[in-house]
C-alpha positions as semicolon CSV with decimal commas, in nm:
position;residue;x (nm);y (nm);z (nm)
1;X;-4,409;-2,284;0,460
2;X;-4,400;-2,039;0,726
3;X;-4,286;-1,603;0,565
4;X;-4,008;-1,661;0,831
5;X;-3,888;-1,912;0,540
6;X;-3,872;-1,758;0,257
7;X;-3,665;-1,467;0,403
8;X;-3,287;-1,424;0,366
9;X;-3,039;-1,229;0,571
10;X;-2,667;-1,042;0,538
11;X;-2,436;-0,902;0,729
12;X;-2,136;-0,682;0,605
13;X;-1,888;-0,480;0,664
14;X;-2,038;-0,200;0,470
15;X;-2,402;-0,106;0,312
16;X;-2,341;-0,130;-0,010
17;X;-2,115;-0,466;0,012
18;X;-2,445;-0,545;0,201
19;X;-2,712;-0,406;-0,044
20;X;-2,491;-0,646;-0,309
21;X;-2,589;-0,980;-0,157
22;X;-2,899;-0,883;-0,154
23;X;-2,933;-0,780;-0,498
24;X;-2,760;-1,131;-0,556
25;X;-3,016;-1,310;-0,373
26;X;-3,320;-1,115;-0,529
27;X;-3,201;-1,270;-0,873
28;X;-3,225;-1,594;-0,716
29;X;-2,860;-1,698;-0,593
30;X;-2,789;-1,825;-0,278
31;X;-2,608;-1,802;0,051
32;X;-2,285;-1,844;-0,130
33;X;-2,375;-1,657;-0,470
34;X;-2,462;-1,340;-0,226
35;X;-2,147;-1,398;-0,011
36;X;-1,914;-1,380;-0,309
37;X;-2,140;-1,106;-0,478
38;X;-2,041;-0,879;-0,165
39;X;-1,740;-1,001;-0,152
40;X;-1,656;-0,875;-0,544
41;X;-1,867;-0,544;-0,437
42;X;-1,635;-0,510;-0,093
43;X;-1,357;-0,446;-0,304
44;X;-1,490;-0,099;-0,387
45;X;-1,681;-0,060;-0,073
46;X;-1,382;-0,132;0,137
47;X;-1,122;-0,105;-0,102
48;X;-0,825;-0,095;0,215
49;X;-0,925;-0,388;0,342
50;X;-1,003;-0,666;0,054
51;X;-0,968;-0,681;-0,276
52;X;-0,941;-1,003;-0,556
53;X;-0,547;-0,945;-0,493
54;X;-0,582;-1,052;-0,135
55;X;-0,645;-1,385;0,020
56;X;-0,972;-1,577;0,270
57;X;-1,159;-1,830;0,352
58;X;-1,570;-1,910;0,310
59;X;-1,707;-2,149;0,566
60;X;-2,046;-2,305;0,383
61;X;-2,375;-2,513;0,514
62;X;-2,573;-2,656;0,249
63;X;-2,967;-2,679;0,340
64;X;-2,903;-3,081;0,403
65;X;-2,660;-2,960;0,675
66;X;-2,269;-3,024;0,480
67;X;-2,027;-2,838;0,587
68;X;-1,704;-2,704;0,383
69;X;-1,442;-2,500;0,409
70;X;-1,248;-2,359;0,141
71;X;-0,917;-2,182;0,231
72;X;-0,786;-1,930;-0,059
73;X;-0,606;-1,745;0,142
74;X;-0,189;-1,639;-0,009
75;X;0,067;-1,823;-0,070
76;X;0,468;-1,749;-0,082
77;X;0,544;-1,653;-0,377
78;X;0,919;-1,753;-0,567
79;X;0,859;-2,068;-0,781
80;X;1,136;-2,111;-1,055
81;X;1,350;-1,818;-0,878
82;X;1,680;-1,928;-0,780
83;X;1,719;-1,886;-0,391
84;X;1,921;-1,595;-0,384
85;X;1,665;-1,400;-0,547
86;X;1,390;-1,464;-0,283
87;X;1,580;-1,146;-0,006
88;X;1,288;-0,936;0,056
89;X;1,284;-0,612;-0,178
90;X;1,025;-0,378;0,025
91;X;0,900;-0,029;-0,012
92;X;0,911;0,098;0,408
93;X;0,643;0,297;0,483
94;X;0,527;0,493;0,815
95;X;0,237;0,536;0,914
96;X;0,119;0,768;1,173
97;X;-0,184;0,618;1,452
98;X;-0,242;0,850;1,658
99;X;0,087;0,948;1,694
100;X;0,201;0,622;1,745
101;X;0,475;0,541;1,443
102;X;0,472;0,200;1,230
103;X;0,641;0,093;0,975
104;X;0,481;-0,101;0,674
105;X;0,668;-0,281;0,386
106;X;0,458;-0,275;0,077
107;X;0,534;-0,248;-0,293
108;X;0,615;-0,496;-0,502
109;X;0,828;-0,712;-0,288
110;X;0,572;-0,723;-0,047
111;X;0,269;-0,911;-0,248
112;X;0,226;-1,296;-0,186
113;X;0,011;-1,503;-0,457
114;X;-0,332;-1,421;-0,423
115;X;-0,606;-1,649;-0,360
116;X;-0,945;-1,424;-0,356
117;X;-1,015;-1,454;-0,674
118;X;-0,952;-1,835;-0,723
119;X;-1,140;-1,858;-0,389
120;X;-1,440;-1,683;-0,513
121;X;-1,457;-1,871;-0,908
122;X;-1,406;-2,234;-0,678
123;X;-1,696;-2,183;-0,469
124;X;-1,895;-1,996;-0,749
125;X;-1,895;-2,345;-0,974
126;X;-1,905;-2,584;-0,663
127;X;-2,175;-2,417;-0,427
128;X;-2,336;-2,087;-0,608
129;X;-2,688;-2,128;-0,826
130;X;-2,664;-1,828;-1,101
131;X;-2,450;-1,744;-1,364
132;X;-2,130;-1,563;-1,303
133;X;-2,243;-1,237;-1,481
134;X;-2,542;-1,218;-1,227
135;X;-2,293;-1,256;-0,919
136;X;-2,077;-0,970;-0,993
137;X;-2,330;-0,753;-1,181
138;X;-2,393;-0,580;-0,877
139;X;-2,028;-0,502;-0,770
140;X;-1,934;-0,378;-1,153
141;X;-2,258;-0,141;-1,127
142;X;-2,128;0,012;-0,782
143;X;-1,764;0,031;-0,914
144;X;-1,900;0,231;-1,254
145;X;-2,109;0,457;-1,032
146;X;-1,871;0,497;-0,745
147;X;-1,873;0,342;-0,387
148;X;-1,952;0,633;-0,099
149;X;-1,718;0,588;0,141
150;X;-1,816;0,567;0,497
151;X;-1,636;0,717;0,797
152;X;-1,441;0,354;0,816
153;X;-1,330;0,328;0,517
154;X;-1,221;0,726;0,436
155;X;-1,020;0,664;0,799
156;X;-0,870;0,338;0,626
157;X;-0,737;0,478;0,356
158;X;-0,624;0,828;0,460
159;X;-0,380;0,602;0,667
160;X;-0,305;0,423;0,390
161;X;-0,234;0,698;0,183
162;X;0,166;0,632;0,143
163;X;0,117;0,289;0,037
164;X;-0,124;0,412;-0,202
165;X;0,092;0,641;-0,386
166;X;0,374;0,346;-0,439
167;X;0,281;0,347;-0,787
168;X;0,123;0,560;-1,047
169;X;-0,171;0,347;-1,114
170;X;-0,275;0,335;-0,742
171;X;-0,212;0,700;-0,721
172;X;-0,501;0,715;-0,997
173;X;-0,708;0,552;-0,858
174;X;-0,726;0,640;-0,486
175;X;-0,580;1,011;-0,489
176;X;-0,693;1,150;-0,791
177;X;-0,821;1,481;-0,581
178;X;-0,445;1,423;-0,470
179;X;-0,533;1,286;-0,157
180;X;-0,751;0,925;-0,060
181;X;-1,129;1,059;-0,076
182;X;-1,327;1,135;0,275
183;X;-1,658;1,033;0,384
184;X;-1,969;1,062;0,176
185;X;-1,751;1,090;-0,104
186;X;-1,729;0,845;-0,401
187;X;-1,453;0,611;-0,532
188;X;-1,505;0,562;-0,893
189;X;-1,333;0,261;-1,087
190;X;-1,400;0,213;-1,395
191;X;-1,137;-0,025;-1,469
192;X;-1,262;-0,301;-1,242
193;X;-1,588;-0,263;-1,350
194;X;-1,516;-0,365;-1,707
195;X;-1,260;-0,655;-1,529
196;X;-1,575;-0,739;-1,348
197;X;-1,804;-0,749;-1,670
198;X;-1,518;-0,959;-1,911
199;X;-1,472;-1,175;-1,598
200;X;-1,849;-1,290;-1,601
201;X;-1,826;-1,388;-1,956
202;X;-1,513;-1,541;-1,912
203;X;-1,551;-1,784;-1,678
204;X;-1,157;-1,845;-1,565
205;X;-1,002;-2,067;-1,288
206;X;-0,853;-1,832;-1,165
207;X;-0,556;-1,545;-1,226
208;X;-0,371;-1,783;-1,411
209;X;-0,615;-1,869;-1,650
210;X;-0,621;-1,456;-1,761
211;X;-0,470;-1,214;-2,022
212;X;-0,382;-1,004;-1,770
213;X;-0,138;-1,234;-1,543
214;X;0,122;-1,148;-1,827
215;X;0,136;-0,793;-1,785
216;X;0,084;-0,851;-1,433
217;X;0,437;-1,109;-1,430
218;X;0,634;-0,858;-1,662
219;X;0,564;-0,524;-1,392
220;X;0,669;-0,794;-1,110
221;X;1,007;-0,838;-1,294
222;X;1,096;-0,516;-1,374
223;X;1,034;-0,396;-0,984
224;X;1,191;-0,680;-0,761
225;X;0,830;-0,880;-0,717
226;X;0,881;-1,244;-0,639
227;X;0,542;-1,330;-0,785
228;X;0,587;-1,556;-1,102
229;X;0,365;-1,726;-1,344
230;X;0,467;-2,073;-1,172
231;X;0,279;-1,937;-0,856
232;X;-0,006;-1,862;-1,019
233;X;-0,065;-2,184;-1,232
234;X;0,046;-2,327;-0,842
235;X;-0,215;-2,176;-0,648
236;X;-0,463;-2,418;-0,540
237;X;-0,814;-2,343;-0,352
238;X;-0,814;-2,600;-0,049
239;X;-1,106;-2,768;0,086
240;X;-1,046;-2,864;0,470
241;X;-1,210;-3,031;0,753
242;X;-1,344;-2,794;0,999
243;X;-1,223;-2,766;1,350
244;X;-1,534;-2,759;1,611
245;X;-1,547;-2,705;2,020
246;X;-1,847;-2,724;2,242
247;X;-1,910;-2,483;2,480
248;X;-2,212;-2,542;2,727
249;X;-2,443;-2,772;2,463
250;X;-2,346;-2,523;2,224
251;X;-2,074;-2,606;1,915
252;X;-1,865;-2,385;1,706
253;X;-1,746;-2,459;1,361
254;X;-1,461;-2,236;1,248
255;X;-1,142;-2,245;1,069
256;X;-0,877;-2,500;1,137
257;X;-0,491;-2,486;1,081
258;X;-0,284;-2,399;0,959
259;X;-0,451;-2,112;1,015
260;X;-0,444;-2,021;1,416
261;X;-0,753;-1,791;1,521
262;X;-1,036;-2,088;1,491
263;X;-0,817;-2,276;1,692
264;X;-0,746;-2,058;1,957
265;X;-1,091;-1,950;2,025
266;X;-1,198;-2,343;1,983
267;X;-0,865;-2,413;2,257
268;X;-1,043;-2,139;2,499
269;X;-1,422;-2,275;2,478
270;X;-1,296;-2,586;2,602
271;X;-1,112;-2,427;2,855
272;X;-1,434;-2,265;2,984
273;X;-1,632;-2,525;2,941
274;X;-1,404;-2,742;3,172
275;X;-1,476;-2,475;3,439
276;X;-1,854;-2,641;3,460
277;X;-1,983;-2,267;3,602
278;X;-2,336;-2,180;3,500
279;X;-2,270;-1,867;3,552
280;X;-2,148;-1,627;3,251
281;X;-1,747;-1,633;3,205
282;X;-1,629;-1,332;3,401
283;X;-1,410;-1,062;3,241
284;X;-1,108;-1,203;3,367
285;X;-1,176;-1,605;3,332
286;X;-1,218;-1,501;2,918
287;X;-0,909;-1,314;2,935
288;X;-0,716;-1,559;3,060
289;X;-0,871;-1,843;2,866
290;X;-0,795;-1,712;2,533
291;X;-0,412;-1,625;2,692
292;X;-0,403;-1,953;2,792
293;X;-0,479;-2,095;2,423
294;X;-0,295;-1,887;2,200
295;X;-0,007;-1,984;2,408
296;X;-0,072;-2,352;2,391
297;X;-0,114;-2,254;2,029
298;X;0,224;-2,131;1,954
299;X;0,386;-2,390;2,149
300;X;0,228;-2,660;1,910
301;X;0,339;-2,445;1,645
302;X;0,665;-2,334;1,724
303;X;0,563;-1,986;1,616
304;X;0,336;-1,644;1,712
305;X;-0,077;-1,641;1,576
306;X;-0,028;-1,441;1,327
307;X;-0,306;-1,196;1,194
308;X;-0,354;-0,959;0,874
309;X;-0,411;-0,572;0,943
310;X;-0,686;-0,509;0,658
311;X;-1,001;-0,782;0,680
312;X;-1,382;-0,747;0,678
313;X;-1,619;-1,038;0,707
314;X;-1,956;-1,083;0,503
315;X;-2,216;-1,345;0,663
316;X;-2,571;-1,474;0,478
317;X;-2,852;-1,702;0,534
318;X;-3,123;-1,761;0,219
319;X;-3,417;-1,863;0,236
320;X;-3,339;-2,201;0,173
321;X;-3,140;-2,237;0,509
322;X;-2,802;-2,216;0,282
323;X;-2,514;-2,070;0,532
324;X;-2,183;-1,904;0,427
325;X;-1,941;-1,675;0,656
326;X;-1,672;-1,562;0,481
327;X;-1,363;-1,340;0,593
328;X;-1,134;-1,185;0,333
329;X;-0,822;-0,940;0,392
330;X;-0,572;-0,791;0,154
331;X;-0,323;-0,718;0,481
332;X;-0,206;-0,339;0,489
333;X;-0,227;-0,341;0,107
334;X;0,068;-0,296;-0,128
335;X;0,013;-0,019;-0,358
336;X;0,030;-0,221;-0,638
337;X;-0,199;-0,303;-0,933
338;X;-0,248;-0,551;-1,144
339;X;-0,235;-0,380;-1,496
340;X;-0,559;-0,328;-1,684
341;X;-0,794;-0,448;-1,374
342;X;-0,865;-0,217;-1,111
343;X;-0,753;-0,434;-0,865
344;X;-0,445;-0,374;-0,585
345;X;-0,255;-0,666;-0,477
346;X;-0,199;-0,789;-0,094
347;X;0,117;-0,709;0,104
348;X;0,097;-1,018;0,286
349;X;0,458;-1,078;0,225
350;X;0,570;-0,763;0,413
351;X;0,329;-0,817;0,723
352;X;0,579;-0,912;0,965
353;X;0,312;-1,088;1,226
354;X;0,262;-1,353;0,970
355;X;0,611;-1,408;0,911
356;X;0,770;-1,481;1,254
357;X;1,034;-1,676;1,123
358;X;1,154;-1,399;0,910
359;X;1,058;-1,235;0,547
360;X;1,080;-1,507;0,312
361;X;1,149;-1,799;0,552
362;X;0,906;-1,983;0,348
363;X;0,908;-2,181;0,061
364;X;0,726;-2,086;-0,219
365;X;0,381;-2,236;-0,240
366;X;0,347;-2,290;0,147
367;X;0,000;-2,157;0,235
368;X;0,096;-1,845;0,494
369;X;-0,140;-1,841;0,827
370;X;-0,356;-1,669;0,951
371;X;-0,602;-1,520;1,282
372;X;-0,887;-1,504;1,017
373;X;-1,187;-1,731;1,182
374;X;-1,529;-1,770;0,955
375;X;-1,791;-1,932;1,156
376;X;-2,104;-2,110;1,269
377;X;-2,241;-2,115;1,630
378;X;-2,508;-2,400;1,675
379;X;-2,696;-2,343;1,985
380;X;-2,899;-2,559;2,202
381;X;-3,189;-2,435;2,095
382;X;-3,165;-2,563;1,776
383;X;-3,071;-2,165;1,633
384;X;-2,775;-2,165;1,428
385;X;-2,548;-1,808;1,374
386;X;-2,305;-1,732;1,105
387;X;-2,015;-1,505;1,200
388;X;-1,676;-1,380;1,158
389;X;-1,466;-1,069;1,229
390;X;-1,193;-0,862;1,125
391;X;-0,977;-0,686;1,350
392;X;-0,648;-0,868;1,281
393;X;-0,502;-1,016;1,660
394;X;-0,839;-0,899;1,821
395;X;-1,073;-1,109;1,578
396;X;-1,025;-1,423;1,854
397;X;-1,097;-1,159;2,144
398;X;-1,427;-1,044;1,946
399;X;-1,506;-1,382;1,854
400;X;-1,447;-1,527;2,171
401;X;-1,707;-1,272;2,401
402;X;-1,970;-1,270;2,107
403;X;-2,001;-1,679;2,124
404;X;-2,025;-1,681;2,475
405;X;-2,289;-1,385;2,507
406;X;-2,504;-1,546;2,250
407;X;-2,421;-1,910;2,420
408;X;-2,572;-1,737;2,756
409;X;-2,884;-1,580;2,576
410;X;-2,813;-1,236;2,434
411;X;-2,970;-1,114;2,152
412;X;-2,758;-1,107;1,880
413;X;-2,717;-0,701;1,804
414;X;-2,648;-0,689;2,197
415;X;-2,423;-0,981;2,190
416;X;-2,236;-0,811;1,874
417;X;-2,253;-0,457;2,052
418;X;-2,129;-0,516;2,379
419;X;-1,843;-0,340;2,526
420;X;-1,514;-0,542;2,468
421;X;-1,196;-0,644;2,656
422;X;-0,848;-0,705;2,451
423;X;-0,530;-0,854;2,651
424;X;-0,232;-0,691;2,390
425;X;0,004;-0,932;2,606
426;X;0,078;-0,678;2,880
427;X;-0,248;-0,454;2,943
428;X;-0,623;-0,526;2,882
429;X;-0,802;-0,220;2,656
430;X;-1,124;-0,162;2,732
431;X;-1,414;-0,027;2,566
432;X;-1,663;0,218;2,681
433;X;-1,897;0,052;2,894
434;X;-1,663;-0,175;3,069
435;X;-1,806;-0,168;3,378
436;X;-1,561;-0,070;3,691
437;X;-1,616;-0,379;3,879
438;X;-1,505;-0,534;3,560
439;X;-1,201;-0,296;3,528
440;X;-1,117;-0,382;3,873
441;X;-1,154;-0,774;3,870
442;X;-0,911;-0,720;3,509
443;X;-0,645;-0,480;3,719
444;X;-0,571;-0,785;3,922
445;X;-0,431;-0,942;3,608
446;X;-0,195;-0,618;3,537
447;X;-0,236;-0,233;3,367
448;X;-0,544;-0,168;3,223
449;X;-0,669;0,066;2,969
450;X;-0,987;0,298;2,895
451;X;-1,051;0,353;2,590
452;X;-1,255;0,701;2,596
453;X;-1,449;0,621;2,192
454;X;-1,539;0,268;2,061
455;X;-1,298;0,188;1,775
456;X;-1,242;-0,013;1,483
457;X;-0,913;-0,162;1,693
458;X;-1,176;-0,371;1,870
459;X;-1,258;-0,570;1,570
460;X;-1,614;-0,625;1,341
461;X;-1,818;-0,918;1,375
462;X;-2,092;-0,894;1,143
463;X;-2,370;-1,177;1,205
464;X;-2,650;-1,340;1,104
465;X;-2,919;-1,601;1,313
466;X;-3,150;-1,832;1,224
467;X;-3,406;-1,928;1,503
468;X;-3,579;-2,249;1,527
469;X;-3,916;-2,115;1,420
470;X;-3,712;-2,004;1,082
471;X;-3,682;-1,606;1,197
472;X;-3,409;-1,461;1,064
473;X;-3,171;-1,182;1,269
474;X;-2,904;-0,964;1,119
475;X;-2,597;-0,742;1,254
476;X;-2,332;-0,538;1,115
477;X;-2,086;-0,422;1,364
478;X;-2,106;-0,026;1,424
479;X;-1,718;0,000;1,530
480;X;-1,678;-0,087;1,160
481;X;-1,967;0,078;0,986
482;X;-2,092;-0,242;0,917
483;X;-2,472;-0,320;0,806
484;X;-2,669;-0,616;0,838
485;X;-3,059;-0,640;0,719
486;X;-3,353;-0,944;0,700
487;X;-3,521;-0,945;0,370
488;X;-3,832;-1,086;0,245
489;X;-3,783;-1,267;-0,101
């Protein structure tokens, strides 16, 4: 057996989610033990973003090449309510970027049943290797000693800083200098660390199946929530079929409905492929591609892709060839806690792109969509990437120019790296970098836009690759902060 071999990689969107798979995978746990490990460490390490109150999907390989997909992403919440007491009872916030105004609903109206946390204990006892103690060890050590918040994450939640003072205990907990903490400083808590400790022991399905959904059911009453104990003992992790596309000899495995971003991108790598160029997409022909698909998309639908604001991504390869890509989100966040846990609850509910039929259109227990695309790029070559991105709508944008760099040979921190192009629906934003031939050939599709800094708008893949020869690449993306690292085991 070659060193390549017995080498694992990660990438994350942060260093210390990242340094948590690995301390996962130095114990001995696999792709999917160190993909959930970060995943329970992200939650201090990018607390605006994820959290076990949120909602995701994993996309797993085992080393015999079987492929899942587990979807745990929210629900709608309002089993045993009687209709009239599903109206939407939000908390409006504004928020301020860059002095452009939007409003947020959060609060306790605004959370959905969560799914993280069922999502992670499912694939924990049907794919993971080492005891659940071991797998969040890591994450309750970084939440007793304090995350250090990088320039992402301070910018995340310094916008987030209204939602965050909805209610005493997330005031405690995120501005308890009486404001959200900045860079290089840490965010201590406690609270989940000892969740995180009892939880190991414990063993649960899931939310249900713990003391603290009672406390958590009672503060939902007494403030308007919609979330009930029916939803909980409800919620159901669901295993489905991948959906695939082939693009030049290559083939992408991602997310399928009812879920819309693995879709669209799938929808647009057809589209190109039809095209029969051997020549790199152009600008323009990608643009127009992925324009193309989402609207085919909502037509099939009958409704807009719909995206989550707040999501990070967390790929790994182990030494054994296991695969998992895994995107989480926990939307804008709601400001709300679930008592005695350290953990804020989603405000997926109150994020009106994933509601286009109106708040509370749905009945409880339907499983809400999302952009959110975990996947796996198998190349001609016989390499094989993991990847995913956050970046709400622009995730099938980032996704979309990443596959097709690494389909036409980048390297994989280039292909990650490269300046991007979004089409919002009326202008295309570009990065620095975009060339001006490439600005020009876009103009002829309508206004364009120059971005003068690369920003976390344009999304964060985080990757890693497996050659053929068994060497192992990883990248986090820099817009984000995100890390990736090879390691030898």
């Amino acid at each position: 057996m070659s060193v390549a071999s017995r080498q694992a990689a990660v990438a994350a969107g942060d260093r210390q989610t990242r340094d948590a798979a690995v301390s996962v995978l130095r114990q001995g746990g696999n792709a999917v033990d160190a993909a959930i490990g970060a995943g329970f460490a992200a939650a201090v390490a990018e607390p605006g973003l994820t959290s076990l109150g949120g909602g995701g999907f994993l996309l797993a390989r085992t080393p015999e090449g079987d492929t899942e997909l587990l979807d745990f992403f929210v629900d709608a919440p309002g089993h045993g309510l009687p209709a009239g007491d599903l109206a939407p009872h939000f908390s409006p916030v504004t928020i301020d970027f860059s002095g452009a105004l939007q409003v947020f609903h959060a609060g306790f109206g605004s959370v959905a049943v969560p799914g993280v946390l069922s999502g992670y204990l499912a694939a924990h006892r049907e794919l993971g290797r080492l005891p659940l103690r071991a797998v969040v060890g890591p994450a309750a050590a970084l939440a007793r000693a304090g995350a250090e918040l990088s320039t992402t994450q301070a910018t995340v939640l310094s916008l987030l800083r209204d939602i965050l003072s909805l209610t005493p205990d997330a005031a405690d907990l995120f501005l308890a200098n009486g404001r959200p903490p900045l860079r290089g400083e840490r965010l201590h808590n406690p609270t989940y660390a000892d969740f995180l400790e009892t939880l190991g022991q414990r063993e649960p399905a899931g939310w249900h199946d713990l003391p603290e959904a009672l406390p958590l059911i009672d503060s939902m009453r007494a403030n308007d929530g919609l979330l009930t104990l029916a939803d909980l003992e409800a919620y159901r992790v669901a295993k489905r079929e991948p959906t695939t596309a082939t693009y030049r000899g290559a083939k992408l495995t991602t997310n399928p409905p009812p879920s819309f971003g693995g879709s669209i991108v799938c929808r647009a790598l057809n589209k190109l492929d039809a095209q029969a160029s051997d020549d790199r997409p152009s600008a323009a022909e990608l643009v127009a591609a992925l324009e193309q698909a989402t609207l085919e998309q909502k037509r099939q639908n009958n409704a807009a892709p719909t995206s989550s604001k707040g999501t990070t991504h967390v790929s790994v390869i182990d030494a054994d060839g296991f695969i998992a890509s895994m995107t989480t989100s926990n939307g804008s966040c709601s400001g709300v806690l679930v008592p005695g846990t350290g953990v804020q609850l989603n405000n997926m509910m109150g994020e009106e792109d994933l509601h286009p039929d109106g708040f509370h259109g749905a009945e409880p227990g339907t499983r809400v969509a999302s952009m959110m695309a975990p996947s796996l790029l198998d190349l001609p070559d016989g390499s094989v990437t993991a990847l995913g991105s956050g970046g709400s709508e622009r995730i099938r944008s980032a996704l979309l120019q990443t596959v097709t760099r690494l389909v036409s040979g980048d390297a994989l921190e280039d292909a990650v790296s490269s300046p991007r192009v979004h089409f919002d629906g009326t202008t295309s934003q570009l990065e620095p970098g975009v060339s001006d031939a490439v600005a020009a050939e876009l103009e002829t599709l309508g206004p364009v836009q120059r971005w003068s800094t690369s920003s976390v708008y344009f999304g964060g893949v985080n990757a890693v690759r497996r050659h053929p020869d068994g060497r192992l690449e990883a990248t986090g993306d820099s817009r984000r902060d995100g890390a990736g690292v090879v390691i030898d085991l």
